[in-house]
Structures are given as structure tokens and as C-alpha cells.
C-alpha positions in Angstrom: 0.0 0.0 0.0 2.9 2.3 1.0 4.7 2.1 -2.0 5.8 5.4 -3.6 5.2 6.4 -7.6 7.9 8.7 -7.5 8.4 8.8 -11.5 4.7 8.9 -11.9 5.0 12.2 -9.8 7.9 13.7 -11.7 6.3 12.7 -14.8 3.4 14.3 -13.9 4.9 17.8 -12.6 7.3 17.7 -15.8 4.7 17.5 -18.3 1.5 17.8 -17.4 -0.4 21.9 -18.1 -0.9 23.7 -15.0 -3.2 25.9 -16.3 -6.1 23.1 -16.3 -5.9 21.9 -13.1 -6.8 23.5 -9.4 -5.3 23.8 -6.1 -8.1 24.0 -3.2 -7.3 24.4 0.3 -10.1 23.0 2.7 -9.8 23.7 6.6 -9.8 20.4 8.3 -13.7 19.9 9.2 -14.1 16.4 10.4 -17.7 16.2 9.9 -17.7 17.7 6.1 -17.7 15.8 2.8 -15.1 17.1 0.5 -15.4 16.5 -3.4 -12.1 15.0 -5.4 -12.3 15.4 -9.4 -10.0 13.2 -10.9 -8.5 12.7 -14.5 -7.0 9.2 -15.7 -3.4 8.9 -16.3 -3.1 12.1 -13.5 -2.4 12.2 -9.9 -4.6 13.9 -7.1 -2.6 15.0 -3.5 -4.3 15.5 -0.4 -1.7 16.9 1.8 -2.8 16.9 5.5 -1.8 19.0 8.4 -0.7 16.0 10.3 0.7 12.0 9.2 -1.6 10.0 7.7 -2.4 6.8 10.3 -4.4 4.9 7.4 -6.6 5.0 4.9 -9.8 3.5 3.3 -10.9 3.3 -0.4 -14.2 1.9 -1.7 -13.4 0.7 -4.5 -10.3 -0.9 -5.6 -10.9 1.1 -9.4 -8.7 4.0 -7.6 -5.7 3.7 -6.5 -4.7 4.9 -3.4 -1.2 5.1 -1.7 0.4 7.5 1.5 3.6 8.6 3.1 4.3 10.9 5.4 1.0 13.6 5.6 -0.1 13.1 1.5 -2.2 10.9 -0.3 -2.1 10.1 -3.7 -5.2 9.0 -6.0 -4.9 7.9 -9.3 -8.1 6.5 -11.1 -7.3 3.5 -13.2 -10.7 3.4 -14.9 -13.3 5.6 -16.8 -17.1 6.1 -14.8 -16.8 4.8 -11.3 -17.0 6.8 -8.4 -16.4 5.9 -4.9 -15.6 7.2 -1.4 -12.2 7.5 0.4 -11.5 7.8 4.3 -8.1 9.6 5.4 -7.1 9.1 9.4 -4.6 11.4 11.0 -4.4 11.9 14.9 -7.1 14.6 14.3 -9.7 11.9 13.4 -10.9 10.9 10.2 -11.8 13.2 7.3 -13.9 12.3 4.4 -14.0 12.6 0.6 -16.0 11.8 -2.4 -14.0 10.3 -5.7 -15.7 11.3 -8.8 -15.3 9.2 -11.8 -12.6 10.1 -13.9 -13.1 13.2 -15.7 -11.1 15.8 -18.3 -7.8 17.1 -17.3 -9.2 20.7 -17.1 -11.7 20.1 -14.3 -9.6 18.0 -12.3 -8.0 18.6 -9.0 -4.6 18.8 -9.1 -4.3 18.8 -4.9 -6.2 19.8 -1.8 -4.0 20.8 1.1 -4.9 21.4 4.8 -3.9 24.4 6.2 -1.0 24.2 8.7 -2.7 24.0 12.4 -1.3 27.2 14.6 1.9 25.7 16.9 0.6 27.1 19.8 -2.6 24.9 19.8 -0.5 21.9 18.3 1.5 21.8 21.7 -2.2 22.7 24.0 -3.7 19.2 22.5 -0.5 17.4 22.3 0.0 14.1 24.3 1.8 14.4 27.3 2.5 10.4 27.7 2.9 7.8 25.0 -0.3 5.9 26.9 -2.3 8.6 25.0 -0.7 7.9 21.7 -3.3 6.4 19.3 -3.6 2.5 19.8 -1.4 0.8 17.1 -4.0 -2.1 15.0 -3.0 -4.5 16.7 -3.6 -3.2 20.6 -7.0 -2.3 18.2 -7.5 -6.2 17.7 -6.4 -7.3 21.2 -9.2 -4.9 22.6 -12.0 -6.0 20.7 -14.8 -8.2 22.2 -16.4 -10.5 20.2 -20.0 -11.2 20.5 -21.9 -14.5 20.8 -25.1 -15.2 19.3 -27.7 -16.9 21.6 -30.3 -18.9 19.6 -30.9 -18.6 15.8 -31.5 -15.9 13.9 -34.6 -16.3 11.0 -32.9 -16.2 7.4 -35.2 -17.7 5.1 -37.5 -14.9 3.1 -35.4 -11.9 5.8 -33.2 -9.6 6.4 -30.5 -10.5 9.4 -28.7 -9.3 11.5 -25.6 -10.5 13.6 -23.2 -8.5 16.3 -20.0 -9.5 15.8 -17.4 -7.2 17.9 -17.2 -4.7 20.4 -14.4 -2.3 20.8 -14.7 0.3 24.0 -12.2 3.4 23.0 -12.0 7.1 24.5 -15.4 7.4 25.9 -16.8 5.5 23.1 -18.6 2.6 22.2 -17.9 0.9 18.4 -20.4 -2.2 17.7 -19.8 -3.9 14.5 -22.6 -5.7 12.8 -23.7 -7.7 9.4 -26.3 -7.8 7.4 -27.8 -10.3 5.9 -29.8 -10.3 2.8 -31.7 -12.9 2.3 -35.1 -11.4 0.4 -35.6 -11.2 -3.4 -35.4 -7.5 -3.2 -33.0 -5.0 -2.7 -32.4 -3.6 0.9 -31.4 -0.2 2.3 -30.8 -0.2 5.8 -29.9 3.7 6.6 -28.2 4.7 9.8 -29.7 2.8 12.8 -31.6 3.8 15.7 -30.2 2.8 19.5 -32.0 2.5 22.2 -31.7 0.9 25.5 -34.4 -1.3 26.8 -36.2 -0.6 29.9 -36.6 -3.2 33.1 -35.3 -5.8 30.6 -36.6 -9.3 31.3 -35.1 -12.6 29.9 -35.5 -16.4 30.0 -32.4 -16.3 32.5 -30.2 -14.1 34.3 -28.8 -11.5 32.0 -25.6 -10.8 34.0 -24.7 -14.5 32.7 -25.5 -12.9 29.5 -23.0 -10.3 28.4 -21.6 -9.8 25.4 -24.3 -12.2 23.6 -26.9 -11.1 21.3 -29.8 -12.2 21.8 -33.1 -13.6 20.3 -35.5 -10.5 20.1 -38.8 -12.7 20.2 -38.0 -13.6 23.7 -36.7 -11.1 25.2 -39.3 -8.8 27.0 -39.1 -5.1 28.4 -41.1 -1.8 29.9 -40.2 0.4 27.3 -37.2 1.9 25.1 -35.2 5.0 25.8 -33.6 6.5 22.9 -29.3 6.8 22.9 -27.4 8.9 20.4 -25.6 7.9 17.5 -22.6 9.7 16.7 -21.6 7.8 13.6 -22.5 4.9 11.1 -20.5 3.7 8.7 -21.2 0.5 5.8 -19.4 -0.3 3.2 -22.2 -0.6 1.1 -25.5 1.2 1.6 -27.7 -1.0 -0.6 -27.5 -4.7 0.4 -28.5 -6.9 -2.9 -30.5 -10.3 -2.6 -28.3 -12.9 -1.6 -25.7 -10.5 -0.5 -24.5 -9.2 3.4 -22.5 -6.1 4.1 -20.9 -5.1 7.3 -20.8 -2.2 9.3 -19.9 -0.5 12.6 -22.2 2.1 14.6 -20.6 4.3 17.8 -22.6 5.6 20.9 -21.2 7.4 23.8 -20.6 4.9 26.7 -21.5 8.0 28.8 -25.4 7.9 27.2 -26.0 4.2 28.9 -28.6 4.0 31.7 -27.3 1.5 33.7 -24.0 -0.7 34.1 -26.0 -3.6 32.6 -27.7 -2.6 29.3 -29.6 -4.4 27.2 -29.6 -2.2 23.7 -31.4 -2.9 20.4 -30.1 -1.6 16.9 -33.0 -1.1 15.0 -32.4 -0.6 11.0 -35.3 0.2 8.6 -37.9 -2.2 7.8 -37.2 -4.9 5.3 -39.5 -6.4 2.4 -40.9 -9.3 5.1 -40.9 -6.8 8.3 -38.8 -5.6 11.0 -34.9 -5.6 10.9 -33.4 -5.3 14.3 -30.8 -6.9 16.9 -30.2 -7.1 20.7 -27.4 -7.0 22.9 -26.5 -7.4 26.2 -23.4 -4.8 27.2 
């Protein structure tokens, strides 16, 4: 992944016309979708104000590599557009790849602007225990989740709870969908809530970390938690297919040490589309 086109870049800065192309600067707004044009046979910087941690493509069509605090893009074919996730210590910033277009309308590079020193050394770490967790203290933290009973497939849509992962403050449950209809399904961002007075077959202290069958599990009510983000690698889920995604709530927003919570996704073509857990 890390390896470097160096005489694709002088290539491309020896020969290519300046005139056609743009340089954009975009302040580093975590929450904002940023649009990349792109051109075949051209590269596309994004030059961050900090090292790049990682980074996530959709689709394999573009080519993306990093050292250091750039990015490089490079489209390899013609009328596919995708999305691409850049993470720096900051957090993760997010961008929209169009399909590859004409040299003139293409963006040449995006930089960040530099952050202020001052308020680089106010949110620097002060320990190495704050340093973000390397993927394989990542892997070692996460909980996996077992399912309790079976899950209906035939004619549905399913869903399983597969990990957990607790980190600063927050909570990160991963989850698969299942498609198992004759029809396209959308699931959208889901709801959380946490289910009140809870009531089980048996104990549910025995029961954490499970997921659990929804038909038998009984409770006084739902209170709503907030999600702060959703992310899927696909957001239509074709018949026959299953698509994976991970949903974060504030730890802080749980009622009680022992919650039962429900992900509820939109309705499916044969009804409801939901799963429990027991935190």
C-alpha cells in the first residue's frame, strides 16, 4: 500500500499543463464531505496537516497510496465513483472520488492548512499511553460477541453483532447484514435505544456480550441513545448479499452498568430488521 510512484510524480509535474488543473485548500472539518475530481493517467494529492495513520478506499478502481502527511489518488478506470477515508491523529476526514473526468476540471491537490503551533502543543499528548492504539492493541481490545439462539434467514433480512471495541469514551459495535429477500435492501443509519426493566429467560448478568433472540426477550419500554456515527461499506444490500458495518454511541449515554440495547435498521421487504445486545 505504502509504495511510492515517484516517477509517476515527476512525470506528472514535468509535463502535465498547470493551467487546467486546481489547487483547493479545505480547513480540516471532520464532519464535512469534500469533493475530489479526478482525470486518468493524473495524480490527485491531499496533503494533511498531520501523518496520515491509514486509509480507506471503496473501491479498488482507484488507487490509493500514502507517506508521510499526503495521499495520492490515481483512477485507473473511466465512470466509477467511490468514497475514500483519510485518518490522522485529528480523526478521520472524508472525501467523495468522482469518476474520472477531463484534465481541465480535475483537482490537481487539496491541502490542509498548517494548524497554529501554539494549539499543536495545548492538545499534544503528554505520555505515550495517549498515543493512538497501534491495530494490533485495536485487535487485542476488541470483544467479540456471541449469538444466543438462531437468527430467522429464510425470506429476511438478518442481522448479527459480531465485535465490540470500547475506546476514548466511546462505544464501536460492528454488525452484518444479511440479505436474504428477493429485493434490494437499504438499511440507513440505525436507531439505539436501551431497553427498559429488561426481562429474559435467564439471568442476563450471565449474559453479556451475547446477542440475543429478540422474540423472547421482553421489556417496559425503550429509551432513545445517540448515534454519533455509522459507517457501511455498502449502503444497498443486494438479494443474496450481506454487508458489514460498525455504529458508535457514547458509553457515557447508557442508563445503567448492565444494558440491554437494540439496533433497529429500517424495515425490510418481510418486516422488521433489528438486533439485541446485552453490554
Amino acid at each position: 500500500m505504502k509504495k511510492f510512484w515517484i516517477s509517476s510524480v515527476a512525470i506528472f509535474c514535468a509535463f502535465c499543463p498547470a493551467w487546467g488543473q486546481k489547487v483547493e485548500v479545505e480547513k480540516p472539518v471532520r464532519g464535512k464531505i469534500i469533493d475530489v475530481q479526478t482525470a486518468l493517467n493524473h495524480l490527485t494529492v491531499l496533503e494533511m496537516s498531520q501523518p496520515v495513520v491509514t486509509v480507506a478506499v471503496g473501491s479498488s478502481v482507484f488507487r490509493v497510496e500514502w507517506r508521510g502527511n499526503k495521499v495520492f489518488i490515481e483512477p485507473t478506470e473511466p465512470d466509477v465513483a467511490t468514497n475514500l477515508f483519510v485518518w490522522t491523529a485529528s480523526g478521520r476526514f472524508n472525501y467523495e472520488l468522482d469518476p474520472a473526468g477531463v484534465v481541465p476540471q480535475m483537482v490537481f491537490a487539496i491541502d490542509q492548512p498548517t494548524p497554529d503551533p501554539l494549539k499543536i502543543a495545548a492538545v499534544a499528548p503528554r505520555t505515550s499511553d495517549s498515543a493512538d492504539p497501534s491495530p494490533a492493541d485495536v485487535l487485542l481490545a476488541t470483544k467479540p460477541v456471541r449469538l444466543l439462539g438462531a437468527i430467522p434467514e429464510k425470506n429476511r433480512v438478518a442481522v448479527y453483532v459480531t465485535d465490540l471495541l470500547e475506546h476514548d469514551g466511546q462505544l464501536l459495535i460492528r454488525y452484518s447484514i444479511r440479505n436474504e429477500t428477493d429485493q434490494a435492501y437499504v438499511p440507513g443509519t440505525p436507531q439505539v435505544v436501551a431497553l427498559k426493566a429488561p426481562h429474559y429467560r435467564e439471568s442476563l448478568y450471565t449474559l453479556k456480550g451475547s446477542q440475543l433472540e429478540t422474540a423472547r426477550l421482553k421489556s417496559g419500554g425503550e429509551i432513545p441513545i445517540g448515534v454519533t456515527a455509522n459507517e457501511m461499506r455498502s449502503s444497498r444490500i443486494e438479494p443474496g448479499q450481506e454487508a458489514t458495518g460498525i455504529v458508535t454511541i457514547k458509553q457515557a449515554a447508557m442508563p445503567v452498568q448492565l444494558a440491554v440495547i437494540r439496533l433497529i435498521f429500517l424495515a425490510g421487504p418481510k418486516g422488521p430488521v433489528s438486533a439485541t445486545l446485552v453490554l
